[in-house]
C-alpha positions as CSV (number, residue, x, y, z in Angstrom):
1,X,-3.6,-1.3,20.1
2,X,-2.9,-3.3,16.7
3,X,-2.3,-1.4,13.8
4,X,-0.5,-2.2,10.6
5,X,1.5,0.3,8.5
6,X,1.2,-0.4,4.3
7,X,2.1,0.2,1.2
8,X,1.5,-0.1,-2.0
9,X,2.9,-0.2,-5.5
10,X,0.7,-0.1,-8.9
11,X,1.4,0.3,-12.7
12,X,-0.2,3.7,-12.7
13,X,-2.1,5.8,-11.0
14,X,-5.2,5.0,-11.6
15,X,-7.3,1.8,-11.0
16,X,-10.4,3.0,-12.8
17,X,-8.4,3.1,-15.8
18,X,-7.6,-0.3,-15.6
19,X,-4.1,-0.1,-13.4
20,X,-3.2,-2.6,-10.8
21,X,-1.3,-3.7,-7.3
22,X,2.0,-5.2,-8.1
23,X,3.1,-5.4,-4.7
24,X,1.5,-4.4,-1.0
25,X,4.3,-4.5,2.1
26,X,2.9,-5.0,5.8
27,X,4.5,-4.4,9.2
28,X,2.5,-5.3,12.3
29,X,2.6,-2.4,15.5
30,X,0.7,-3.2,18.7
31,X,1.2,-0.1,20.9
32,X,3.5,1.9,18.5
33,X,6.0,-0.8,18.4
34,X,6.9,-3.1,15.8
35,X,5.9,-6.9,16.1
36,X,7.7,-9.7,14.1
37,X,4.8,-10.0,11.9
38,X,4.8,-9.2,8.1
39,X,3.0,-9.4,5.1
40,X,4.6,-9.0,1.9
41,X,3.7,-9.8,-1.6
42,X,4.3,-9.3,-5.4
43,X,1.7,-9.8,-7.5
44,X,1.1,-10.5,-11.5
45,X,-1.2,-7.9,-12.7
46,X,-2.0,-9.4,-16.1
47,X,-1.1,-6.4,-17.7
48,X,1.9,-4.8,-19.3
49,X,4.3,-2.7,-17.1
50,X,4.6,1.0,-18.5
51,X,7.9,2.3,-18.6
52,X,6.7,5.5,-15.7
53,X,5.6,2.9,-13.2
54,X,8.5,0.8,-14.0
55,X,11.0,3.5,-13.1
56,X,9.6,4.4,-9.9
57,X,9.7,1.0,-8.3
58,X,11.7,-1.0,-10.6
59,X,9.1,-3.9,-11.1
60,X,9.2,-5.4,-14.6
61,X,7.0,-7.2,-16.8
62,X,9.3,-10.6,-16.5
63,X,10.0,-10.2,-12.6
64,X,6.5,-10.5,-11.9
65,X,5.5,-12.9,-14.6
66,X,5.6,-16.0,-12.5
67,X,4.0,-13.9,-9.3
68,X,0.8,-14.8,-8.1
69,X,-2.3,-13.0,-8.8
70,X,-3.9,-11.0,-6.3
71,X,-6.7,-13.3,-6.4
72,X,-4.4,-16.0,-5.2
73,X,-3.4,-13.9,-2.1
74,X,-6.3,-12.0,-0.9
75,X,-7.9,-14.2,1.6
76,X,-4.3,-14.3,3.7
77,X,-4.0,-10.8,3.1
78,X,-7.4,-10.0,4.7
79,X,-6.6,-12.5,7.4
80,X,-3.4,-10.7,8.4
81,X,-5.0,-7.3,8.2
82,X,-8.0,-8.1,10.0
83,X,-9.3,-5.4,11.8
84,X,-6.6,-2.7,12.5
85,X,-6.2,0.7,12.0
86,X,-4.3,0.8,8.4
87,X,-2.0,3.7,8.1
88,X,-0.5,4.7,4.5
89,X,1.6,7.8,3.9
90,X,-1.3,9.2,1.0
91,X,-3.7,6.0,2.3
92,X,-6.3,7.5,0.1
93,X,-4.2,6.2,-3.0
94,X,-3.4,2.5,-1.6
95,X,-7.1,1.8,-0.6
96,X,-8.0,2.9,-4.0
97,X,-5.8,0.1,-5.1
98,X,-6.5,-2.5,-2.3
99,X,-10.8,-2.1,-2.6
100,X,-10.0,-2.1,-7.1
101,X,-8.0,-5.8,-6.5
102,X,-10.6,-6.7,-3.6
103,X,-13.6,-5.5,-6.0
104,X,-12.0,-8.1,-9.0
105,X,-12.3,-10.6,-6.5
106,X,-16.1,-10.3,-5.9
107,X,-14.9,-9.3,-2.1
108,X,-16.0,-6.4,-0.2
109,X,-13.8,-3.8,0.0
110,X,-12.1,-2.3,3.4
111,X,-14.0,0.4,5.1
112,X,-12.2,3.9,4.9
113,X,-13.1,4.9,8.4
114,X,-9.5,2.3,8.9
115,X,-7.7,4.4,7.0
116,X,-5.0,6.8,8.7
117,X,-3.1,9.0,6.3
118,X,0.3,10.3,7.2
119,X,-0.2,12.5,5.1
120,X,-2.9,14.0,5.9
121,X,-1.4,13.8,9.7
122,X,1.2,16.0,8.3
123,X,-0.4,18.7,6.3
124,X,-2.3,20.0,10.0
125,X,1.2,19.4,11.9
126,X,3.5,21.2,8.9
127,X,0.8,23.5,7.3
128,X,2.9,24.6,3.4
129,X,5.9,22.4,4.5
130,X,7.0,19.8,2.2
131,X,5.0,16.4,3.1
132,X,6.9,13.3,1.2
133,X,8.5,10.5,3.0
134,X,11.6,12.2,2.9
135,X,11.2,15.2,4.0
136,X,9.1,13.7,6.6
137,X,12.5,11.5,7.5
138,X,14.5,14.2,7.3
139,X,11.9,16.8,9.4
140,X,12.4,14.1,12.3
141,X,15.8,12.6,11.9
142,X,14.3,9.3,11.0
143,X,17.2,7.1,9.0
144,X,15.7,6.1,5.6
């Protein structure tokens, strides 16, 4: 089975509002195992950078200046996602971001019945246990 494991960074939290994907990061699993296939991409959002977003990922205004647009990107994105299972730690917040850029580009958007969300994996497993990455590493000895 082909899955592929994502994330996502933004300037903010909220696409409505007019916030966009600076970045998306891809690894490949068939089987639970990690492939040498990747996806990886910064991208220009035509915006400015607020000083928030900025902190938590360190992505400035000039960095991703010369980047290109998601626009530019989008049809090799799809291409390597294709039709996997797409598991996010809070996936909820990444498609939002994924199907905003997607909806820019007059695309259709990714269904949600892909999306698997660690987080939500956690909350049955760990009911009132802390859920972030970390603690998630930490919970299971994984080495961040």
């Amino acid at each position: 089975m082909r899955e592929i494991i994502f994330d996502t960074e933004t300037t903010g939290l909220d696409p409505a509002k007019g916030d966009r994907m600076v970045e998306i990061g891809c690894i490949e699993m068939v089987n639970r195992v990690t492939t040498d296939r990747s996806f990886h991409c910064y991208f220009n959002p035509d915006r400015s950078m607020p000083a928030e977003a900025e902190a938590v990922h360190g992505l400035s205004e000039i960095f991703l200046a010369d980047k290109p647009r998601f626009s530019e990107k989008a049809d090799e994105l799809l291409a390597f996602l294709g039709d996997a299972p797409l598991v996010a730690h809070n996936a909820g917040f990444d498609f939002s971001f994924l199907n905003a850029e997607l909806a820019i580009c007059g695309m259709e958007p990714v269904c949600k019945s892909r999306m698997i969300d660690t987080v939500a994996l956690a909350r049955v497993r760990h009911p009132g246990a802390k859920l972030s990455l970390d603690a998630l590493c930490t919970r299971y000895g994984i080495d961040r």
